[in-house]
PALUMDREN-944581 format. One record per residue (C-alpha): residue number from 0; x, y, z. Coordinates in nm, 4 decimals, decimal comma. Each point is the difference from the previous one (the first is absolute). Last residue first. Example, Ala and Ser with C-alpha at 12.3 -4.5 7.8 and 13.67 -1.06 7.14 Angstrom:
REM residues 2
{1; {1,3670; -0,1060; 0,7140}} {0; {-0,1370; -0,3440; 0,0660}} 
This chain:
REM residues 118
{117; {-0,6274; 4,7877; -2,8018}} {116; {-0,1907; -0,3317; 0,0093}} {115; {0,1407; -0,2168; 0,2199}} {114; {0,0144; -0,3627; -0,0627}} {113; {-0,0912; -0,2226; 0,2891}} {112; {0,2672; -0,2319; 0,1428}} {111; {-0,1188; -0,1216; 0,3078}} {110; {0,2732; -0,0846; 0,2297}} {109; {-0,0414; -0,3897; 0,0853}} {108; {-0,0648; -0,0398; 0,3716}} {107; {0,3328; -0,1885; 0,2003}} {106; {-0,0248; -0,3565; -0,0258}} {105; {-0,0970; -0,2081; 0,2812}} {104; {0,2894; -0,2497; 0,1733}} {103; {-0,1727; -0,2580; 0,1769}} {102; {0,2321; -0,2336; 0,1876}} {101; {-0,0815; -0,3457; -0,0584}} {100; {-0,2200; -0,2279; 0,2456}} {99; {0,1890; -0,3347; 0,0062}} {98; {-0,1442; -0,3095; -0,1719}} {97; {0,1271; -0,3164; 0,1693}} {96; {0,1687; -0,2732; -0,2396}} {95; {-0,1754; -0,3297; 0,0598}} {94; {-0,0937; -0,2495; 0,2352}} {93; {-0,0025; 0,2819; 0,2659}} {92; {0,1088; -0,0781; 0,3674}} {91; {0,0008; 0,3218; 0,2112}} {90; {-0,4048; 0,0043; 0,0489}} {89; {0,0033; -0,3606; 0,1147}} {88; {0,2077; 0,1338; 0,3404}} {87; {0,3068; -0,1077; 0,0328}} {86; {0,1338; -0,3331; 0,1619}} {85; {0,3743; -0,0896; -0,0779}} {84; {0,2221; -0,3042; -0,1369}} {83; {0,3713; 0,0639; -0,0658}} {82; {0,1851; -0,1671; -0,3130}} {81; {0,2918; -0,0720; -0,0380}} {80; {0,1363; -0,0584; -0,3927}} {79; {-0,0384; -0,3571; -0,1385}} {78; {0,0653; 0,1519; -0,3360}} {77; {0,0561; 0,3380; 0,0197}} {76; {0,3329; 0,0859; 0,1811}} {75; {-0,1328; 0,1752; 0,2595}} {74; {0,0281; 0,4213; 0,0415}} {73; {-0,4383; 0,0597; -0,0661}} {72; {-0,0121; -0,3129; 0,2833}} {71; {-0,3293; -0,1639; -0,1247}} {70; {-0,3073; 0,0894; 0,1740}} {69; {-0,2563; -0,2587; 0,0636}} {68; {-0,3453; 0,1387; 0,0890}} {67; {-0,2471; -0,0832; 0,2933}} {66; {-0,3186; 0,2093; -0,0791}} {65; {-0,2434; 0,1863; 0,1998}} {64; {-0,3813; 0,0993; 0,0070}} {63; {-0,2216; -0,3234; -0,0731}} {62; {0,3149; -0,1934; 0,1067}} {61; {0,2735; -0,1234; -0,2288}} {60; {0,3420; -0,2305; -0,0397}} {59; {0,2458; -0,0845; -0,2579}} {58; {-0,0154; 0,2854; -0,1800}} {57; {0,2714; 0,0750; -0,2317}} {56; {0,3018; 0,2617; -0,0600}} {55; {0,1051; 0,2878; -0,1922}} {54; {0,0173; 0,3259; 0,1549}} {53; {-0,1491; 0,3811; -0,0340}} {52; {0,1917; 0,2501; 0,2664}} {51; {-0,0148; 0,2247; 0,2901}} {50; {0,2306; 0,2568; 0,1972}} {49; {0,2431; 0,0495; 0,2288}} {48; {-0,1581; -0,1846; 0,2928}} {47; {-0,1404; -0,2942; -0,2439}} {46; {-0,3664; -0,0458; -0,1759}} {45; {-0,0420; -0,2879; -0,2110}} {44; {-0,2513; -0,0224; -0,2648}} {43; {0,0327; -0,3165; -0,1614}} {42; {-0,0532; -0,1092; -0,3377}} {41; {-0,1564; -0,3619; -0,0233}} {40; {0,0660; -0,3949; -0,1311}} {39; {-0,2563; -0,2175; 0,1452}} {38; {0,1627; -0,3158; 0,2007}} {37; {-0,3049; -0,1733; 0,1825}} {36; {-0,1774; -0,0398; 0,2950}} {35; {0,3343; -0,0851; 0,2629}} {34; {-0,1646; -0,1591; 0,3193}} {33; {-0,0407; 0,1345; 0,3746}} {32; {-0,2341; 0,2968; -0,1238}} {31; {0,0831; 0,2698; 0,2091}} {30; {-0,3126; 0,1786; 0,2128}} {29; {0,0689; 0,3483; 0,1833}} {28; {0,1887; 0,1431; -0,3562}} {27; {0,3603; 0,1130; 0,0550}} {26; {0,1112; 0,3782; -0,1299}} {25; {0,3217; 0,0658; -0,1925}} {24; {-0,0626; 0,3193; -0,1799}} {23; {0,3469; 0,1164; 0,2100}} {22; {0,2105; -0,2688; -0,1575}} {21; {0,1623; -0,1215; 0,2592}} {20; {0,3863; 0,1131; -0,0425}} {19; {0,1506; 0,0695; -0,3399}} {18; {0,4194; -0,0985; -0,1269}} {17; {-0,1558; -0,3488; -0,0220}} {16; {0,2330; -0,2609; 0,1976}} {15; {0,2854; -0,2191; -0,0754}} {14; {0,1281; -0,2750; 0,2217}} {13; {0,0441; -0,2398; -0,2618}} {12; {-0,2553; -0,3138; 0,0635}} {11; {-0,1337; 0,1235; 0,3129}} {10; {-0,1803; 0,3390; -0,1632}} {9; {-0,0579; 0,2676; 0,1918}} {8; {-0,2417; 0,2717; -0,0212}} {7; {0,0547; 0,3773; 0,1070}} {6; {-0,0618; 0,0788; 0,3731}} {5; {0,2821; 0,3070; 0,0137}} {4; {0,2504; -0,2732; 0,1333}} {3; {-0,0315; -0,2983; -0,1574}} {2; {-0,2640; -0,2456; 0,1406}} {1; {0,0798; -0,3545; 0,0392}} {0; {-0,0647; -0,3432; -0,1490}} 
């Protein structure tokens, strides 16, 4: 199995690779536990060099701080799509939706409307 140029991943079944490199979020814990703990479905927050996204995939593998997740190939066919395994931190692996701060948008002071005597 080799490395395309650029350092995306390779697959040996068809040749193809991700159109991203290392995901830049990507960060190894100093223990790894040897054997898969489970299959938990999750969102991922992945961070690449032109920007950052939410993704399906499942844990396979955790520490008290990181988490091994399987992420399926966003251009395979679906079932039995590749998949590519890689540490983040536990704080980029949400078992549900995120909530993102929104944008506060303050309305503009109401003009009083007294009546004026003449």
């Amino acid at each position: 199995m080799s490395t395309p140029p650029g350092g995306g991943w390779r697959y040996p079944d068809a040749g193809s690779t991700w159109s991203a490199t290392r995901a830049r979020n990507y960060e190894m814990p100093a223990h790894v536990p040897l054997k898969p703990q489970g299959d938990v479905p999750v969102i991922a927050h992945v961070v690449w060099d032109d920007g950052e996204e939410l993704l399906p995939g499942r844990v396979v593998r955790w520490t008290d701080s990181h988490v091994m997740v399987s992420l399926i190939d966003p251009d395979g066919s679906g079932a039995g799509g590749r998949e590519n395994y890689v540490w983040l931190r536990a704080a980029d692996v949400f078992r549900t939706l995120p909530r993102r701060a929104r944008p506060i948008h303050l309305q503009p002071p109401k003009a009083s409307y007294r009546s004026k005597t003449v």
